[in-house]
C-alpha positions, -999 to +999 in steps of 0.1 A: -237+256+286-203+252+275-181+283+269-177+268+230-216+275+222-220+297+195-178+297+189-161+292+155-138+268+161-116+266+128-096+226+133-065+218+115-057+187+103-020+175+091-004+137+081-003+116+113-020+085+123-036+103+149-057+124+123-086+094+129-096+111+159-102+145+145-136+128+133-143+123+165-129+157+179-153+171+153-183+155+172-175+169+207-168+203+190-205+202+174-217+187+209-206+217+228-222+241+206-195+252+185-201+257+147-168+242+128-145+245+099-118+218+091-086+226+069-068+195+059-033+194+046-030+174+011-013+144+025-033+141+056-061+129+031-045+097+036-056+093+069-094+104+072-114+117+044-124+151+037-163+130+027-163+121+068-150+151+081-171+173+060-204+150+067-197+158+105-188+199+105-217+202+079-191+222+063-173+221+028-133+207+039-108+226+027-071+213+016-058+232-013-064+271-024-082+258-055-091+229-074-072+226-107-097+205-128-123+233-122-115+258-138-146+278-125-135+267-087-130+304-066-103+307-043-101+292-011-093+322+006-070+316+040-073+350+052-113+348+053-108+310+071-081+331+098-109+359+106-138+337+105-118+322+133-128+327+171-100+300+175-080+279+160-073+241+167-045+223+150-048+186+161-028+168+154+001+188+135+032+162+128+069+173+139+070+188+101+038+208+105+055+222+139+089+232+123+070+250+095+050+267+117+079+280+143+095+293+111+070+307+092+072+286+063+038+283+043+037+262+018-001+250+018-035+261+026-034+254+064+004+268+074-014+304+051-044+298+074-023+295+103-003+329+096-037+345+088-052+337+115-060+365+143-076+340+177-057+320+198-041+291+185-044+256+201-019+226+190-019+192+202+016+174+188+013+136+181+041+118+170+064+088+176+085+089+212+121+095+198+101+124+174+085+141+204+119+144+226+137+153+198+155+188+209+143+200+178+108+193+181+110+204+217+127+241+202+097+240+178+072+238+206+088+263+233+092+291+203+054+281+192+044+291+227+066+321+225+042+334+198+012+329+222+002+294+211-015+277+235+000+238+242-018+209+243+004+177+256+006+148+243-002+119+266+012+083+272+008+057+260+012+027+233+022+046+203+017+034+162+053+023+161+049+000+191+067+018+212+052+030+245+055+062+257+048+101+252+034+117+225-003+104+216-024+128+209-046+136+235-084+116+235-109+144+213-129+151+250-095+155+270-089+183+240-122+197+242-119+203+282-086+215+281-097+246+255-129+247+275-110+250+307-085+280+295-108+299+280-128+300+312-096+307+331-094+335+313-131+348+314-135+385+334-162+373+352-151+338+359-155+330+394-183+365+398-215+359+411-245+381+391-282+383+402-306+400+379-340+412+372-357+410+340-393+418+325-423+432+344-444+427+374-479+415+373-505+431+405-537+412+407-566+428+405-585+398+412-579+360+399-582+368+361-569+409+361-538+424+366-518+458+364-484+454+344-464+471+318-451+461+282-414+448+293-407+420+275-374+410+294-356+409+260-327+434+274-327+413+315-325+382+288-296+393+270-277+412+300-282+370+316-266+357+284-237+380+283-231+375+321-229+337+313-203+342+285-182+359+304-177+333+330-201+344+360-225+324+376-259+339+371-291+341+392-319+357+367-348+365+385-376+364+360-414+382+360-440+364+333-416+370+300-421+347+269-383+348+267-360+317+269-321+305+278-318+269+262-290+256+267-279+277+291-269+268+329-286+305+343-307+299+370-339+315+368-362+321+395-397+326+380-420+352+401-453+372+393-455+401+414-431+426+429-434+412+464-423+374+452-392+399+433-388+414+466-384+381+483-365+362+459-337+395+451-336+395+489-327+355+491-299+359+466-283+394+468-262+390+499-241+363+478-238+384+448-207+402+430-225+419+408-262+433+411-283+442+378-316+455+381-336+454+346-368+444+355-394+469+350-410+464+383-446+477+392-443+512+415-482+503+425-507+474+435-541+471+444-549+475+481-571+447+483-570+415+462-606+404+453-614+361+457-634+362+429-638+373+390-653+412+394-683+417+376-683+446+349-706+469+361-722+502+344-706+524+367-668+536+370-649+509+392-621+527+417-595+508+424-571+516+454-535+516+450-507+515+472-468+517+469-450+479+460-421+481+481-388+491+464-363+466+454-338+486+443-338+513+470-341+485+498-307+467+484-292+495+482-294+500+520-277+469+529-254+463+500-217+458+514-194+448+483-217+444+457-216+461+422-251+478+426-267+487+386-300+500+382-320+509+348-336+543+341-368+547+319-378+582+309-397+603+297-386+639+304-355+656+324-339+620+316-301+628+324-311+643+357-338+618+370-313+592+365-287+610+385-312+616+412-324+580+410-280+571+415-278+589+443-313+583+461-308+545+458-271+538+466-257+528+428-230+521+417-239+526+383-276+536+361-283+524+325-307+552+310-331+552+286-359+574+268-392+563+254-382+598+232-355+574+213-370+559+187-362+522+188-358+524+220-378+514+251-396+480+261-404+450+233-382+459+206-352+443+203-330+475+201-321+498+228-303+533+232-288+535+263-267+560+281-247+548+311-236+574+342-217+563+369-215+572+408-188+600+403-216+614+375-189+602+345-216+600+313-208+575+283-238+577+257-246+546+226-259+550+199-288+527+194-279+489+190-295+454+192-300+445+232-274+418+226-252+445+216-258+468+245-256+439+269-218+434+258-213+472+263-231+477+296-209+446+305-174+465+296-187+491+315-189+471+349-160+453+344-139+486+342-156+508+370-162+474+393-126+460+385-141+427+382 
């Protein structure tokens, strides 16, 4: 899955020949997953129409704050394109949409954009050869950079004059993998390994029954997601869950019982960063397995149980470096069953929570979670949506593990 999926990518378009590719750029934008909005300067019309562009993003192109022959037209408000932003492409922006933009000069709805806009900031000049090495036009680019722009060069190449040389813009995919790549430069977890466990265990009773729980692996689905965002490489370990990554590049391990969990956590843990244990895994099984269907009978029908082995206590034994998290469901005495359950199993870190909490708890898609680390530090949520407390269980690993 590309680290674009799911992104607002806001593109800026200005007057150069180049401004054909953007309908292209558009495309690989869309292809990575990325929902897009294109601003246009007036003149750049001239070059690709707003029609093509705005057929491609599946978005209305903006150009100008308002129409004049409608007099019922709202304003085209720059400062709701800036923070609907989660980054900003200009491509291409001509040697004058560079010299306004390193001075702060706004006269149109893309330079107001530009100011308004709170992301990073990508520009990829194109230009002729004498424009590009222009000391002015260099000035413009250096003191863009200053700001915390982020520089796309131009490549080499025939150019519209005839000349041959720098300052092409770069092909749409070469742009595409050049954002792509910085941003997961710059991802916490980028280069982290996570394994995880999501939704229950199933025990046989015989070929058709079972003893599980209600997890529905929504919060080991979401913690997988969030892991993925943020650069790492995940392992997800999966019991029987109706929930789904598409598009995603976790690898999930699919396993019934807590004895294939065991097996599987214990083939990937050694290589992990980061350790998260969500599922809700089975404490018992049946002694014996039957071959065949049980008959229902008239009488009561015992069934012998016996301890499943513990996961998270038998990792916790042998980890070495790893970031060790495990989850807490309560009922009663929650704050100091989850302390003992810290300390008895090596954590590093317990995410808590109480069937008491309303909207919390397994198949809902909200949890209310309170996180205590080893030294016994307590940080409570209020309750959220599990994508929500993903992204704050998250923070809270990346601080105390110093990912």
């Amino acid at each position: 899955m590309s680290v674009l999926s799911g992104k607002n990518v806001l593109l800026g378009v200005t007057a150069g020949i180049a401004a054909y590719k953007t309908t292209y750029l558009v495309r690989y934008f869309i292809k990575a997953g990325a929902n897009v909005q294109v601003v246009m300067t007036p003149a750049s019309k001239e070059f690709v129409t707003p029609l093509t562009l705005s057929t491609l993003s599946k978005n209305p192109v903006y150009s100008t704050f308002y129409d004049k022959e409608d007099e019922n037209e709202k304003w085209n408000s720059h400062v709701d394109l800036g923070l609907w932003a989660d980054l900003m492409v200009i491509a291409p922006p001509t040697a004058n949409t560079l010299s306004k933009m390193a001075d702060g000069i706004c006269d149109n709805l893309l330079l107001a954009t530009y100011l308004s806009a709170k992301s990073t900031v990508y520009f990829a000049p194109a230009m002729d050869l004498d424009m590009y090495q222009h000391p002015s036009t260099k000035g413009n680019i250096e003191k863009l950079q200053t700001f915390g722009n982020i520089f796309i060069p131009p490549s080499s190449g025939e150019l519209a004059s005839g000349l041959f040389g720098e300052g092409r813009m770069p092909e749409p995919e070469e742009i595409v993998s050049f954002i792509e790549d910085h941003i997961s430069s710059n991802l916490p977890l980028q280069g982290k390994k996570v394994l995880l466990t999501a939704g229950p265990t199933y025990e046989a009773i015989d070929p058709v029954r079972f003893i599980g729980n209600h997890s529905s692996g929504k919060m080991g689905y979401a913690l997988a997601k969030q892991a993925e965002s943020l650069g790492a490489e995940v392992t997800l370990i999966s019991g029987p869950t109706n929930q789904q990554l598409p598009d995603s590049s976790v690898k999930i391990i699919d396993v019934i019982s807590a004895d294939e969990m065991y097996d599987a956590v214990h083939d990937n843990f050694k290589d992990s960063d980061i350790a998260i244990f969500a599922a809700a895994v089975a404490d018992y099984k049946p002694k014996t397995v039957a071959n065949q269907k049980i008959k229902k009978k008239e009488a009561v029908m015992p069934i012998d149980l016996e301890p499943t082995q513990d996961i998270l206590a038998s990792v916790g034994k042998i980890k070495e470096n790893q970031f060790l998290v495990g989850f807490a469901l309560e009922t009663n005495d929650e704050l100091e069953n989850a302390k003992g359950k810290l300390k008895r199993k090596n954590l590093d870190m317990i995410v808590l929570n109480s069937l008491q909490d309303k909207g919390a708890g397994f198949k809902g898609d909200t949890n209310k979670i309170t996180i205590i680390d080893k030294g016994e530090n307590i940080n409570s949520f209020t309750l959220k949506s599990k994508t929500e407390v993903a992204v704050d269980i998250f923070n809270e690993i990346i601080i105390k593990s110093d990912a």
